[in-house]
C-alpha positions in Angstrom: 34.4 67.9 -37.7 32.5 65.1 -36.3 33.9 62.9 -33.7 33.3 59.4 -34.2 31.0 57.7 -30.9 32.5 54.4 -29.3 30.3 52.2 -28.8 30.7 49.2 -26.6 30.1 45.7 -28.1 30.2 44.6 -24.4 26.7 45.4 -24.1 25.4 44.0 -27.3 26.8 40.5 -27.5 26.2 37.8 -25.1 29.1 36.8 -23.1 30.0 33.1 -22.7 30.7 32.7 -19.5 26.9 34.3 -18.2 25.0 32.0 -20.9 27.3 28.9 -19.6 26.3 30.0 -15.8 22.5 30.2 -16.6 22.3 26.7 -19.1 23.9 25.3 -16.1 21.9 26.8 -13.2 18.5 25.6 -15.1 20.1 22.1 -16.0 20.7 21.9 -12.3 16.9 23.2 -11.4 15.8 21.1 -13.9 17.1 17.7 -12.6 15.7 18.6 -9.2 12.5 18.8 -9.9 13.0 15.5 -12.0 13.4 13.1 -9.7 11.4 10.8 -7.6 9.0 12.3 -5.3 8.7 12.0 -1.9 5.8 9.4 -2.0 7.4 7.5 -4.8 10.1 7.2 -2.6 8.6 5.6 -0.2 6.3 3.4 -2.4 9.1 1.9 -3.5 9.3 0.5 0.2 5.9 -1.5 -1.0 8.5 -3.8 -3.2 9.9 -5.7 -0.3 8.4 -8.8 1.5 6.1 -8.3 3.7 7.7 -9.6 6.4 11.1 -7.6 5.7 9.2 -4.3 5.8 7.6 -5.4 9.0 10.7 -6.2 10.6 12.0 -2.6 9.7 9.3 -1.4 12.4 6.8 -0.5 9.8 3.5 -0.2 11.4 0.9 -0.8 9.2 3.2 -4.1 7.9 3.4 -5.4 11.4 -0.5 -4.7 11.5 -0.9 -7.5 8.5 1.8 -9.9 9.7 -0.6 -9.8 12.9 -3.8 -10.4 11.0 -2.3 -13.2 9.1 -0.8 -14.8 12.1 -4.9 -14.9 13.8 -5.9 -16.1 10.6 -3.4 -18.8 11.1 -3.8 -19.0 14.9 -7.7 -19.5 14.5 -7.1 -22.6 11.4 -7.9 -20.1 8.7 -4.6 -20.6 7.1 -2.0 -23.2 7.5 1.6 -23.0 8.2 2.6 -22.6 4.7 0.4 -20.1 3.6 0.5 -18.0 6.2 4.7 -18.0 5.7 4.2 -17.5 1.9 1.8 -14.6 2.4 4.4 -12.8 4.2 7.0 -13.5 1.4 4.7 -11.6 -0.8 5.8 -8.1 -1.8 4.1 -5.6 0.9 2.6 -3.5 -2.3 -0.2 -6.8 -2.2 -1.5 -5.5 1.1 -1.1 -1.9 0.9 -0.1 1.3 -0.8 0.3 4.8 -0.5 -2.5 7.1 -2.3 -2.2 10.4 -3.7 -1.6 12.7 -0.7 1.2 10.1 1.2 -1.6 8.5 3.0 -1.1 4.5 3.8 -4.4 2.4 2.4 -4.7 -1.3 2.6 -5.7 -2.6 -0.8 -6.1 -5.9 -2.2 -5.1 -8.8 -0.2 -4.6 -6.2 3.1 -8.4 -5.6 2.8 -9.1 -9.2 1.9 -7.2 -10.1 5.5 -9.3 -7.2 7.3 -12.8 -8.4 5.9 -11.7 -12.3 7.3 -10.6 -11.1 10.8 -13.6 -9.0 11.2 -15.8 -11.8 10.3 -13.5 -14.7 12.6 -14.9 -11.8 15.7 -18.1 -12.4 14.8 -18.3 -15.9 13.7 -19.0 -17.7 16.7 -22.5 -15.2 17.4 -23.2 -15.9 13.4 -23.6 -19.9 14.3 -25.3 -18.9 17.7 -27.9 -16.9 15.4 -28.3 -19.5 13.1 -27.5 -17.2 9.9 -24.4 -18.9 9.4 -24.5 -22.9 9.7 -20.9 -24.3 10.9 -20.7 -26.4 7.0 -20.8 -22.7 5.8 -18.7 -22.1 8.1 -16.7 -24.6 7.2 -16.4 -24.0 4.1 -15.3 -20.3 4.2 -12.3 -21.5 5.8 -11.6 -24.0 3.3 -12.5 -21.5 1.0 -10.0 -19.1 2.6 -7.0 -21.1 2.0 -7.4 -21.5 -2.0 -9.2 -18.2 -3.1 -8.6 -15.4 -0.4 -10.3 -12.9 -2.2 -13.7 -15.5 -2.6 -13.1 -15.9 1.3 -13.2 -12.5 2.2 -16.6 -11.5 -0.3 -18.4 -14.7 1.3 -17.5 -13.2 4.8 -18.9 -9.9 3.8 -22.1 -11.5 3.3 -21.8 -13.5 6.2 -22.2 -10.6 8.8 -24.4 -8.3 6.6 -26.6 -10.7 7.1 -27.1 -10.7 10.5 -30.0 -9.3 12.0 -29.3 -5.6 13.7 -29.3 -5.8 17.3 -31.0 -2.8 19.3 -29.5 -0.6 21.2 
């Protein structure tokens, strides 16, 4: 006589409750590692005015708000465009890269290039590379093509002679 073997089905089906738990543990990995990342996050800061990030206490926004206001101080810009430059969405003056770190780009180097060249502009006259019409007229220029502005002040002080050390 042969005695019949239980077996347990147990084992051998899937039970519903375990394959619920895992769909909903990877459903819940899943949309972790779905959403934003840190640094989109935080580029999303970039979408504001200007002025509204600087006002938070954002650094490098208080930095351009400070540029443009020499620009304005110094009759580079006028009232108005200095005021609608800060209206402009801070992601026109700078950005985050890759690895989180805070670049200017754009306008924000355009505004760097101009106050670099308003330190040296006086000694650029003095030295006769830059006559004050050219002068002049990169500040004119400055007010209707910033970018134009910025490339003319470039060649401004690369063109002055090296002084030795």
């Amino acid at each position: 006589m042969t005695t019949p073997r239980i077996t347990s089905d147990r084992l051998a089906r899937p039970r519903p409750l375990a394959v619920l738990l895992l769909v909903l543990l990877a459903g819940v990995l899943a949309s972790v590692g779905c959403g934003p990342s840190k640094i989109q996050k935080e580029q999303s800061l970039f979408d504001r005015p200007l002025a509204t990030l600087a006002d938070s206490g954002q650094v490098e926004a208080m930095r351009v708000v400070a540029d443009i206001e020499v620009l304005r101080a110094q009759g580079m810009f006028t009232d108005s465009l200095a005021n609608w430059l800060t209206e402009l969405p801070a992601s026109e003056y700078m950005s985050l890269d890759k690895k989180g770190v805070l670049t200017r780009v754009s306008r924000g180097i355009d505004l760097s290039k101009l106050v670099d060249y308003l330190a040296v502009e006086p000694q650029l006259v003095n030295e006769l590379v830059v006559t004050a019409a050219q002068a002049a007229e990169l500040r004119r220029l400055a007010m209707e093509n910033m970018a134009a502005a910025a490339e003319m002040a470039t060649d401004f002080v690369g063109q002055r002679p090296e002084t030795p050390k």
